[in-house]
C-alpha positions in Angstrom: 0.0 0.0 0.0 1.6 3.5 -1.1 -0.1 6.6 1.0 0.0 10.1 -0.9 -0.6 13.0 1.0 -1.5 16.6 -0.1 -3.5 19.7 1.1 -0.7 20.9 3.7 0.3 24.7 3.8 0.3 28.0 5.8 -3.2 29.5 6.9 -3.7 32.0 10.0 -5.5 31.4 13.1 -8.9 30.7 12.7 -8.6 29.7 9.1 -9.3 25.8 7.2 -7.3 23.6 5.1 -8.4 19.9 4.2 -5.9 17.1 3.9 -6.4 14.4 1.8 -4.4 10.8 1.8 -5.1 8.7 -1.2 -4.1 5.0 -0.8 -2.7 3.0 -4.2 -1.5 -0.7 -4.2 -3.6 -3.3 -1.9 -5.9 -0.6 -0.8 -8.8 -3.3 -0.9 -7.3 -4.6 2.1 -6.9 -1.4 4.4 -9.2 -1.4 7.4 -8.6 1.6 9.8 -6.9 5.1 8.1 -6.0 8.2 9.9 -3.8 11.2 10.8 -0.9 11.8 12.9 1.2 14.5 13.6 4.8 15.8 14.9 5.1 19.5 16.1 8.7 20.1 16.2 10.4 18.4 19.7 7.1 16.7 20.5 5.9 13.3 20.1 3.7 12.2 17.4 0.1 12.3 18.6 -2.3 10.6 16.9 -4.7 13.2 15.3 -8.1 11.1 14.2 -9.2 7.5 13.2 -11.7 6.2 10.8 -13.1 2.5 10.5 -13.9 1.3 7.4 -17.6 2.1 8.2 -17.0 5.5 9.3 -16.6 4.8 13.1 -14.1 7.7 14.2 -12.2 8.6 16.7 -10.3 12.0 17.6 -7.5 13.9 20.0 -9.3 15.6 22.9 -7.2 18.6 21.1 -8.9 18.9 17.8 -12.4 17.4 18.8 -15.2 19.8 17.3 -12.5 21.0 14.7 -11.4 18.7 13.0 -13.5 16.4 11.2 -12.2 13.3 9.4 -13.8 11.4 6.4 -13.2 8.8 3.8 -14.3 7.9 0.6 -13.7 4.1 -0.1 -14.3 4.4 -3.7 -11.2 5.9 -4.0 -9.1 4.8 -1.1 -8.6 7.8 0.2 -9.1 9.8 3.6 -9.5 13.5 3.8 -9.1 15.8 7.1 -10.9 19.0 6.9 -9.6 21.1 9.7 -11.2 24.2 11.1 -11.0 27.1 13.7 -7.1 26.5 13.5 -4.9 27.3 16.4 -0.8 28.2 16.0 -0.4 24.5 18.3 -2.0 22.6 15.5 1.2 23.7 13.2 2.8 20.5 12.5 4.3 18.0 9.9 0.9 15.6 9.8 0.8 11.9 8.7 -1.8 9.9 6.9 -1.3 6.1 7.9 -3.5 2.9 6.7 -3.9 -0.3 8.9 -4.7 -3.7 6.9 -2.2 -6.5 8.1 0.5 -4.1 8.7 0.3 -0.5 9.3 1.4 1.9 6.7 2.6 5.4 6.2 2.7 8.6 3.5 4.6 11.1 3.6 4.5 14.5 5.7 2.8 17.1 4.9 3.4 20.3 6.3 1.0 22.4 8.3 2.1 25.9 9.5 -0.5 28.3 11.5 0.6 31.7 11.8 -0.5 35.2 11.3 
């Protein structure tokens, strides 16, 4: 399974941006798909979770701002993010779980007026 990641950038306090992670390869076998992120010196923190049914699950930190989403038809999970805050700036992760957990690449996300 190869992730691709996009929709990253710089916005200002209080403004949106939408991520998107579309999944290529033996995406008929990925189960759970989400978001992590890594602020510089932190820990990755997992951001929010979605079943392949839509269950989800989110960080206390982003709950009633972040909203996550997936469209199995085309393997791919989006993150629409709102109301955000300078803490949310952060390199963010799209990973897939099917047997094995996979990872895309970084994609930047920079809060600042």
């Amino acid at each position: 399974v190869q992730l691709q990641a996009s929709g990253g950038g710089l916005v200002q306090p209080g403004g949106s941006l939408r991520l998107s992670c579309a999944a290529s390869g033996s995406a008929f076998s990925i189960d759970a798909m989400g978001w992590s992120r890594q602020a510089p010196g932190k820990q990755r923190e997992l951001v929010a979770t979605i079943a392949r049914r839509g269950s989800t699950n989110y960080a206390d930190s982003v709950k009633g701002r972040f909203a996550i989403s997936r469209d199995n038809a085309k393997n791919t999970v989006y993150l629409q993010m709102n109301s955000l805050k300078p803490e949310d700036t952060a390199v963010y992760y799209c990973y897939a779980m099917s047997v094995y957990a996979f990872w895309g690449q970084g994609t930047q996300v920079t809060v600042s007026s």
